[in-house]
C-alpha positions as CSV (number, residue, x, y, z in Angstrom):
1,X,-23.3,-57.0,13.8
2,X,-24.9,-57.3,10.5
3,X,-25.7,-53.9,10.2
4,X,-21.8,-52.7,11.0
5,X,-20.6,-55.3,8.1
6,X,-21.8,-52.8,5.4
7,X,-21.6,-49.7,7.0
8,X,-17.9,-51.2,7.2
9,X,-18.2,-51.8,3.8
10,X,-19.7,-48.4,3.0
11,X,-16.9,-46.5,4.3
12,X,-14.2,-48.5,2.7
13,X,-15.8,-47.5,-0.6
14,X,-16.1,-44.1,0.1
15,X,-12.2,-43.6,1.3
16,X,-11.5,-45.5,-1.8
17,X,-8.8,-44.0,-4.3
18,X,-8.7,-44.8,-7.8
19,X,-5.6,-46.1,-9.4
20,X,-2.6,-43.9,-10.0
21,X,-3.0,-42.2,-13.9
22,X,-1.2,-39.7,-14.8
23,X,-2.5,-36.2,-15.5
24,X,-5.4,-37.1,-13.0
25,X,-6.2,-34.4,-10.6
26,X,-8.8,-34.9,-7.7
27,X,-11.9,-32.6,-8.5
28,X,-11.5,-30.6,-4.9
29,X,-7.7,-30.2,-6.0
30,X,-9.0,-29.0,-9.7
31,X,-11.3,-26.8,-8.0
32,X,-8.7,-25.0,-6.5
33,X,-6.4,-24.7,-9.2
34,X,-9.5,-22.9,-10.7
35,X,-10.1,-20.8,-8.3
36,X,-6.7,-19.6,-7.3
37,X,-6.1,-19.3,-11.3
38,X,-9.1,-17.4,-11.6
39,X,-8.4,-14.9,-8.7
40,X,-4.7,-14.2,-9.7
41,X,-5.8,-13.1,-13.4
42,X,-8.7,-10.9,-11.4
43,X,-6.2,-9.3,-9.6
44,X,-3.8,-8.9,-12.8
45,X,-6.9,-6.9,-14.2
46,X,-8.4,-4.9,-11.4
47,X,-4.8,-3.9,-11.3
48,X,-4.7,-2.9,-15.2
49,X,-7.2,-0.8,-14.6
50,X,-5.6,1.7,-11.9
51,X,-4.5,4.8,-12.7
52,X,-0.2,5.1,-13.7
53,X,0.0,7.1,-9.9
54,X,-1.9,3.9,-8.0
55,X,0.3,1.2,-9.8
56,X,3.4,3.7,-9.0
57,X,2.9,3.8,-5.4
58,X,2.3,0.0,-5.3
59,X,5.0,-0.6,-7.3
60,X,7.4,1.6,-4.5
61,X,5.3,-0.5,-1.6
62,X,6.6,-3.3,-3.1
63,X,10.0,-2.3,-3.0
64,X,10.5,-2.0,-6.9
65,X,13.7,-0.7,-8.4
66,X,12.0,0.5,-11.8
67,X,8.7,1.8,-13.0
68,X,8.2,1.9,-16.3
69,X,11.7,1.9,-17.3
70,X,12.5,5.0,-15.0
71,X,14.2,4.5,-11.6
72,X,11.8,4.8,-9.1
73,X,13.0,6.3,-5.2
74,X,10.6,8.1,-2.9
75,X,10.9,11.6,-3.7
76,X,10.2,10.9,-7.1
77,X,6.9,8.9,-5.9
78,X,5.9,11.8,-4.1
79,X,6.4,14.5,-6.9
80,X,4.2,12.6,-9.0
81,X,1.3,11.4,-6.6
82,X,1.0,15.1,-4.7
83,X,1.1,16.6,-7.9
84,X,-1.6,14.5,-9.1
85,X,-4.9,16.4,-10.4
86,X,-6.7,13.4,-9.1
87,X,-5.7,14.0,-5.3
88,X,-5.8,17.8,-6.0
89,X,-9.7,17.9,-6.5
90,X,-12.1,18.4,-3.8
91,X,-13.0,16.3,-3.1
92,X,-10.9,13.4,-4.7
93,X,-11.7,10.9,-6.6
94,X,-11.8,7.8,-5.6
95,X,-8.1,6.9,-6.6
96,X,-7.0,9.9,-5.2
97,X,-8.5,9.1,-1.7
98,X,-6.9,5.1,-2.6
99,X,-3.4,6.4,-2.7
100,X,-3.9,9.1,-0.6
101,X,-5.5,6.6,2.2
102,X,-2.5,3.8,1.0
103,X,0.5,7.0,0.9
104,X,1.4,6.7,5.4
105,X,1.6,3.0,5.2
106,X,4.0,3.0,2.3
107,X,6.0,5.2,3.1
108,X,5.9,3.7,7.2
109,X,7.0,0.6,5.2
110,X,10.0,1.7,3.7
111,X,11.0,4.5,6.3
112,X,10.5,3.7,9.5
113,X,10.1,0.0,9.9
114,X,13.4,-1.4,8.3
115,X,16.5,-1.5,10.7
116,X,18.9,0.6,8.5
117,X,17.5,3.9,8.1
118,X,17.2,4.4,4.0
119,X,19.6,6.8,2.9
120,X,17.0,8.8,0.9
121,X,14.5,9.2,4.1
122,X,15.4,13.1,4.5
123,X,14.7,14.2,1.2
124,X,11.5,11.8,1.4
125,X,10.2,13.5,4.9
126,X,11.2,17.5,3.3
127,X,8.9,16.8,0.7
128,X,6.1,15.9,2.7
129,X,6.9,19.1,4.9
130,X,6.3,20.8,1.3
131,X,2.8,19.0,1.5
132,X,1.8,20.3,4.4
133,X,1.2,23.6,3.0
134,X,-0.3,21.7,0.4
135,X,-4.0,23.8,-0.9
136,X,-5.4,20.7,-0.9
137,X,-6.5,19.4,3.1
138,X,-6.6,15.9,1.5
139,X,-3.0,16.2,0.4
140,X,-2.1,18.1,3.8
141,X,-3.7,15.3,6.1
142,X,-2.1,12.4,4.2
143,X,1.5,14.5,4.3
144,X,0.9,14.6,8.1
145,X,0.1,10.8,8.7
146,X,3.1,10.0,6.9
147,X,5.7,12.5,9.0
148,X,3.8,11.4,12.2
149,X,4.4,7.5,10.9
150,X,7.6,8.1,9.8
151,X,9.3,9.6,12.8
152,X,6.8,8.0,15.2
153,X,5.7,11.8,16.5
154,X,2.0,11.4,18.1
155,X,1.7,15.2,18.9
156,X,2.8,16.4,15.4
157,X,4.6,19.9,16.4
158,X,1.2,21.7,17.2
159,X,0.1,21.0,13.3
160,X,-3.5,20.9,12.4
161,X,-4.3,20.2,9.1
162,X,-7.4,22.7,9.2
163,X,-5.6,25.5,10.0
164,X,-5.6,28.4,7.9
165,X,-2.1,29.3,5.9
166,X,-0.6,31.7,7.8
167,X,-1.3,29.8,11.2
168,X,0.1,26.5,10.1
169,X,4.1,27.8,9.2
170,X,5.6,27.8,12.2
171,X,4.4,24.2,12.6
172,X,5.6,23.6,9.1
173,X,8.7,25.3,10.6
174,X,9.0,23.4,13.2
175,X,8.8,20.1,11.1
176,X,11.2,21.2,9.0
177,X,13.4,21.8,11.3
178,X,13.0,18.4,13.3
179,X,13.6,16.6,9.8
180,X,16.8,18.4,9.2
181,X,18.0,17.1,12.6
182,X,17.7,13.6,12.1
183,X,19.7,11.0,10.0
């Protein structure tokens, strides 16, 4: 018994809290301020430092009206990013492979997941037909995941993205014509 009275005693001391002040923060719940402080403004900077074509396709992802004062729609994304003499290279660099990696689950995102179809979702899936015969393979594969995730197509119209120029049209064809058929 006399060892239980302060062990008793102990723990009241420890579960102790210290009178109400105000402006007093526990240190665990200061720590975290810190921490979630210091990981938002490292994530405002690592953002600063991507390329105007990365922070434009996470702008669209995020479903952003405007970028950089300009109205921003899908079509537009797309002329800029498979344009980009980043993604163009060959290889690309590493921003290039970024947005090309990021470009299918954007644009799954915004055109095939909400319940409305978006009224701009044509135009969007033409383009991408357009990069399909894309010189770049980089540009073609990422053109391809998107279509496929867009229209939820596993076989892809007989397209492979390795296939020489000539042998690839009449599945660019074929795409083509499959977009112009839906809404």
């Amino acid at each position: 018994m006399r060892v239980l009275v302060p062990l008793l005693l102990l723990a009241i001391a420890a579960e102790a809290q210290p009178p109400a002040v105000r402006d007093f923060r526990r240190l665990r719940k200061l720590r975290d301020d810190i921490a979630s402080q210091y990981a938002s403004l490292r994530e405002q900077e690592e953002f600063a430092l991507k390329p105007r074509e990365e922070k434009l396709l996470i702008a669209f992802g995020k479903g952003e009206k405007k970028f950089e004062g300009k109205t921003l729609d899908g079509e537009g994304v797309l002329s800029v990013i498979l344009k980009w003499d980043e993604v163009l290279r060959d290889p690309p660099t590493e921003a290039g492979k970024r947005v090309l990696g990021e470009l299918p689950n954007v644009l799954f995102e915004r055109y095939a997941k909400p319940i409305e179809i978006p009224k701009d979702r044509k135009e969007v899936a033409l383009k991408l037909c357009d990069g399909l015969d894309s010189d770049s393979i980089h540009v073609r594969f990422a053109s391809f995941e998107a279509l496929k995730r867009i229209y939820r197509t596993p076989s892809g119209f007989m397209y492979v993205v390795d296939m020489p120029k000539k042998d690839r049209q009449d599945a660019i064809k074929s795409w083509r014509n499959y977009v112009r058929k839906q809404k």
